[in-house]
Residue frames as qw, qx, qy, qz and C-alpha x, y, z in Angstrom:
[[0.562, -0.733, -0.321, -0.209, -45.69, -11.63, -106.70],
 [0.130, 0.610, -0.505, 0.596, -44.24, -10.06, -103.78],
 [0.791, -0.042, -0.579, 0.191, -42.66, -12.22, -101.26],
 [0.520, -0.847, -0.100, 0.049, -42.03, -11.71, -97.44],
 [0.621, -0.169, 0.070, 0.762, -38.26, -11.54, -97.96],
 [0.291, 0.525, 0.326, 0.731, -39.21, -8.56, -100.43],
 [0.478, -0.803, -0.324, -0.146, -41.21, -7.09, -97.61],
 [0.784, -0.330, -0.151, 0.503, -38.44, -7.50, -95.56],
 [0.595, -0.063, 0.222, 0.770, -36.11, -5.35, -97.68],
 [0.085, -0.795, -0.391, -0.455, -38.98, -3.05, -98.47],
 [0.605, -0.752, -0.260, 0.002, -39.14, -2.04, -94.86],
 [0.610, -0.591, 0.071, 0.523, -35.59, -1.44, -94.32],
 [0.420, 0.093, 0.304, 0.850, -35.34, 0.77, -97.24],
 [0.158, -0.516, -0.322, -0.778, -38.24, 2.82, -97.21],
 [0.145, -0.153, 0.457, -0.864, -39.59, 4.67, -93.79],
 [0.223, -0.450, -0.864, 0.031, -42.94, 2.70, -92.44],
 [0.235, -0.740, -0.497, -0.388, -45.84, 4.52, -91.22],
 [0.744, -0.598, -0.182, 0.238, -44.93, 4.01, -87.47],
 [0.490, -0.258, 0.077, 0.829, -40.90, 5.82, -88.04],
 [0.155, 0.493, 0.265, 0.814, -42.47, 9.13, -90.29],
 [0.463, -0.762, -0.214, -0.398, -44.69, 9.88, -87.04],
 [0.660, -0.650, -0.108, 0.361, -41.66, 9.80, -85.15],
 [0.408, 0.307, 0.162, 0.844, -39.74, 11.33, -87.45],
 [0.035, 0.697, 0.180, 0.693, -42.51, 13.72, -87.82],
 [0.587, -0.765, -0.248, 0.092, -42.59, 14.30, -83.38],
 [0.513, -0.394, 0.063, 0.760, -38.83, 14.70, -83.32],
 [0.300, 0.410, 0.269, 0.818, -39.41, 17.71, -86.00],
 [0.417, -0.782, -0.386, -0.255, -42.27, 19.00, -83.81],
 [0.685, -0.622, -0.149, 0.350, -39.79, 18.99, -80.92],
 [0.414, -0.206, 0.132, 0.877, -37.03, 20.88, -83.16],
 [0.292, 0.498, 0.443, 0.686, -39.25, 23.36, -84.28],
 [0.470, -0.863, -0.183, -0.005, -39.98, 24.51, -80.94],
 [0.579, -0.660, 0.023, 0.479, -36.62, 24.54, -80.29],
 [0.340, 0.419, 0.430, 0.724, -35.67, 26.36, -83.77],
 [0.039, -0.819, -0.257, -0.511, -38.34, 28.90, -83.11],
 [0.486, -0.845, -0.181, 0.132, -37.12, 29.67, -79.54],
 [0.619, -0.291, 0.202, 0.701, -33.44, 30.36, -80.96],
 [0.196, 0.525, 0.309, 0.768, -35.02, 32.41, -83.80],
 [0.494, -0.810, -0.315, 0.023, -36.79, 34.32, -80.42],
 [0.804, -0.400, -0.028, 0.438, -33.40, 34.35, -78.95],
 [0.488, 0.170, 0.421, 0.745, -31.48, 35.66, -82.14],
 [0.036, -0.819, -0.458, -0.343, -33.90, 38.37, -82.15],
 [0.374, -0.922, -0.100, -0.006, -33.40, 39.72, -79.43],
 [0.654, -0.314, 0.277, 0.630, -29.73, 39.60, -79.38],
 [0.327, 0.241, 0.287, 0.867, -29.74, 41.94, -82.80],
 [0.067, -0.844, -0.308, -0.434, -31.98, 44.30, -81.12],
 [0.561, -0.793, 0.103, 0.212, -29.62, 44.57, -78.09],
 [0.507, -0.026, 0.309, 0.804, -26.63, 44.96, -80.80],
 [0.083, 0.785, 0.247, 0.561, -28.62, 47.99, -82.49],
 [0.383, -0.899, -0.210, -0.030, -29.18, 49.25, -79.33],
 [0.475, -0.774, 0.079, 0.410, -25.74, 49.12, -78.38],
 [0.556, 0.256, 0.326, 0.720, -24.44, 50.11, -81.65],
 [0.032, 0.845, 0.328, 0.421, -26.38, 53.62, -81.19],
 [0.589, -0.808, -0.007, 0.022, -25.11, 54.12, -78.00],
 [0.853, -0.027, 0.061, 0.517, -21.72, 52.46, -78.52],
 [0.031, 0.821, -0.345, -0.454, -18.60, 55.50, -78.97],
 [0.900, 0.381, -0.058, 0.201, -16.76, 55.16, -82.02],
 [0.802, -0.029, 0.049, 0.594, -13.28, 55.36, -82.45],
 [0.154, 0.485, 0.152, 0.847, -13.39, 59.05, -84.45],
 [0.479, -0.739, -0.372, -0.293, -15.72, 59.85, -81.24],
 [0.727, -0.608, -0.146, 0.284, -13.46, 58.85, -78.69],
 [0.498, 0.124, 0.249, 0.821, -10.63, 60.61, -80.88],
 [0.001, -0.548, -0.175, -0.818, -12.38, 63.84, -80.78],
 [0.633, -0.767, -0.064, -0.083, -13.41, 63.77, -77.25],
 [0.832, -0.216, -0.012, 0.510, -9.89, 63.17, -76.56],
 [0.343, 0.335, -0.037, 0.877, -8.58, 66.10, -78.49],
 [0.059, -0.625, -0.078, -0.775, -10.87, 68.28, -76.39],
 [0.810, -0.568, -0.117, 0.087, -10.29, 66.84, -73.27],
 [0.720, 0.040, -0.009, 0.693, -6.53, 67.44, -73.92],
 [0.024, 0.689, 0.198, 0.697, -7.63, 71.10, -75.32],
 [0.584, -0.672, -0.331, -0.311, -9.44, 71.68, -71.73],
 [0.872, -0.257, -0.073, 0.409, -6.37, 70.32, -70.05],
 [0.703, 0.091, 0.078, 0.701, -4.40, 72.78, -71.27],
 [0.073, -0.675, 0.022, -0.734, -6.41, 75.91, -70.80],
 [0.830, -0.406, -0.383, 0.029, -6.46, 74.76, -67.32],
 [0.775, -0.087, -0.075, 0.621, -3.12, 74.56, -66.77],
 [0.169, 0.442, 0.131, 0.871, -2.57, 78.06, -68.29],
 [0.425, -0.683, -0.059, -0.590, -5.16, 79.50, -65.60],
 [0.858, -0.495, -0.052, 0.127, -3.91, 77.93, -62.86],
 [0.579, 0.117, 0.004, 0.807, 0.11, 79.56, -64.20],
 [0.123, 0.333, -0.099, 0.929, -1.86, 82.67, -63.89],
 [0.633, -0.716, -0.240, -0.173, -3.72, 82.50, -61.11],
 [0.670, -0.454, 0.079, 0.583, 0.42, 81.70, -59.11],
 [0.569, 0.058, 0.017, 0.820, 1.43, 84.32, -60.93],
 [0.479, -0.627, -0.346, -0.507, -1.85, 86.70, -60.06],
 [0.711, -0.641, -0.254, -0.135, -1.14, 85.91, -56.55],
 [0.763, -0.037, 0.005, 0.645, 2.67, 86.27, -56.58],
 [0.039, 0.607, 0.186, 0.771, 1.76, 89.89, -58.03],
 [0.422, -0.745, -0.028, -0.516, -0.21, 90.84, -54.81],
 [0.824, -0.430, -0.063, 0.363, 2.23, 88.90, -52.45],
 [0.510, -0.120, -0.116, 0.844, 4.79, 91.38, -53.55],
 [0.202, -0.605, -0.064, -0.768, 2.47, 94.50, -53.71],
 [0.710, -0.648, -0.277, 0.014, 1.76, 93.05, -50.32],
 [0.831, -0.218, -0.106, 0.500, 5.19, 93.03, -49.37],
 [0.390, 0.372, 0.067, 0.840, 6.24, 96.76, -51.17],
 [0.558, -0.624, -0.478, -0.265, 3.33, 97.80, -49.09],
 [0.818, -0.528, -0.130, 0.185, 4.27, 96.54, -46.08],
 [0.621, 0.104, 0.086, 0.772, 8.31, 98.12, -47.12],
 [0.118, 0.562, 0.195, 0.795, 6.52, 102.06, -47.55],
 [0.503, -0.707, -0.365, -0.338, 4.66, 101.62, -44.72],
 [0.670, -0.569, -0.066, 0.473, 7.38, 101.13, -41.99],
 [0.413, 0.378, 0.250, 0.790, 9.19, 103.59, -44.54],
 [0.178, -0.722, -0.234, -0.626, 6.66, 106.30, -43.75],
 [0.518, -0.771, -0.292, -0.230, 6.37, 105.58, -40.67],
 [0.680, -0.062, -0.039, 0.730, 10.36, 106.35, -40.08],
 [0.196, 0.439, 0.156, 0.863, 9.67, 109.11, -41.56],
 [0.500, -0.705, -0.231, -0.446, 6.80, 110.53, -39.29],
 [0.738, -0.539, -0.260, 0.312, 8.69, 109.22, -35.94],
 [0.536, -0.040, -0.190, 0.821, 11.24, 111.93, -36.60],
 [0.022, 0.713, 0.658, -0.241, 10.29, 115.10, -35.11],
 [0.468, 0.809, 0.201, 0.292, 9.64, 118.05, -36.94],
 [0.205, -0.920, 0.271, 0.194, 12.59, 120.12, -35.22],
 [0.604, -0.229, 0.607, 0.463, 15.16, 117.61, -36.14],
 [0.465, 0.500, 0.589, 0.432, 13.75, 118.25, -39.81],
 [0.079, 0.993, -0.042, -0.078, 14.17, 122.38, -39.69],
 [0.488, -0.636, 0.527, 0.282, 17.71, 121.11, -38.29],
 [0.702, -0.046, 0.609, 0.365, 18.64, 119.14, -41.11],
 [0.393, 0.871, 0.280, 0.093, 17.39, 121.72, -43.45],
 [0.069, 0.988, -0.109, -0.086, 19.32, 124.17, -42.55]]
């Protein structure tokens, strides 16, 4: 027959009614808090897709780069000839500006002095 010591030692090896229905509450409580991290975790790999689509890559940013550089450099080149485009008509300005008072030497003398010098 079984004896109250046995009881005893029953009890403190095996899980009474009274501790599985707390056991089984605290599981109740982590499974709420289980399912809100699986909630959580969700959403966190749908905001990594999101910014994986979006994200540049490396070979992206490496080919924007070479044609940003590209771009850069026809720039430059139009902007060397544009100052040298504008250097051009500053001195046609200037040869201009060199015939004109030229001519107009010429014209100030008057036409006798120019039979005279002919002759």
């Amino acid at each position: 027959m079984i004896t109250d010591n046995d009881i005893i030692k029953l009890k403190k090896s095996f899980a009474t009614k009274d501790d599985l229905e707390k056991t089984n509450k605290k599981l109740g409580k982590l499974e709420g808090v289980v399912n809100n991290l699986v909630v959580e975790v969700v959403g966190i790999k749908s905001e990594i897709v999101q910014i994986r689509e979006t994200m540049i890559t490396k070979d992206d940013h490496r080919q924007l780069m070479t044609v940003l550089d590209s771009l850069a450099g026809d720039v430059k080149t139009v902007r060397e000839e544009q100052i040298m485009h504008s250097q051009t008509h500053e001195d046609n300005r200037l040869e201009h500006k060199e015939f004109k008072e030229r001519f107009s030497r010429i014209e100030s003398v008057p036409v006798i002095a120019l039979q005279i010098k002919r002759r």
